[in-house]
C-alpha positions in Angstrom: 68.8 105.1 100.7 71.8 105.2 98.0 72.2 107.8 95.6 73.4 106.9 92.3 75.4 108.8 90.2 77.3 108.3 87.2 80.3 109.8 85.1 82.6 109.0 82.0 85.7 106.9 82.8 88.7 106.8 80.9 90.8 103.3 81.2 94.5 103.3 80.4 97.5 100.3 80.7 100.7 102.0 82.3 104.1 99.9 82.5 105.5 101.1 86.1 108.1 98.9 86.8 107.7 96.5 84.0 104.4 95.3 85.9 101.4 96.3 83.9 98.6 98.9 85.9 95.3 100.1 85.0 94.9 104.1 85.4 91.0 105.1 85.4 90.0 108.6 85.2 86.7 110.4 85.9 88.0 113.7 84.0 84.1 115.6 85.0 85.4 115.4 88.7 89.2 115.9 88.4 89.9 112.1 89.7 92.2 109.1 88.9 92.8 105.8 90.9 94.8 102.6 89.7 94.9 99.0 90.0 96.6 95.8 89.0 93.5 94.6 87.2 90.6 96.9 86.0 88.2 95.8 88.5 90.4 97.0 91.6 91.3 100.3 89.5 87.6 100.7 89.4 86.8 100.4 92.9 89.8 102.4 94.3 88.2 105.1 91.8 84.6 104.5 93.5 86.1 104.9 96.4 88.2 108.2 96.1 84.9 109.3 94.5 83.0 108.8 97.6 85.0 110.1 99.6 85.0 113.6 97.2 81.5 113.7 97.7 80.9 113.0 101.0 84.0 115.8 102.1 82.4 118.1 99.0 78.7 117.5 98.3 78.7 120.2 95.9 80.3 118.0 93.0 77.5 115.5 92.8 75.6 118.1 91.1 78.6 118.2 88.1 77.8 114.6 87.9 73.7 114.8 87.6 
């Protein structure tokens, strides 16, 4: 079974290297990821968030 958990993201546009990037930010856990487009920014951010949670199981509960 999957736990679900949810938290506020923040999505900004960046210029790095006159090629547009989308920074997301889940401020509640201390986390940012990027991507070219918002949907890869958003699942590098899933991503680094998993792995948080599975190396510290104690910050699910800032998220619940």
């Amino acid at each position: 079974m999957e736990n679900k958990l949810s938290c506020n993201v923040t999505i900004h546009e960046e210029l790095v290297d006159n090629k547009k990037m989308f920074v997301v930010n889940c401020a509640e856990l201390g986390v940012s990821d990027f991507g070219e487009t918002v949907d890869e920014a958003l699942s590098n951010l899933k991503t680094g968030l998993s792995l948080l949670i599975e190396e510290a199981p104690e910050k699910a509960k800032l998220l619940e």
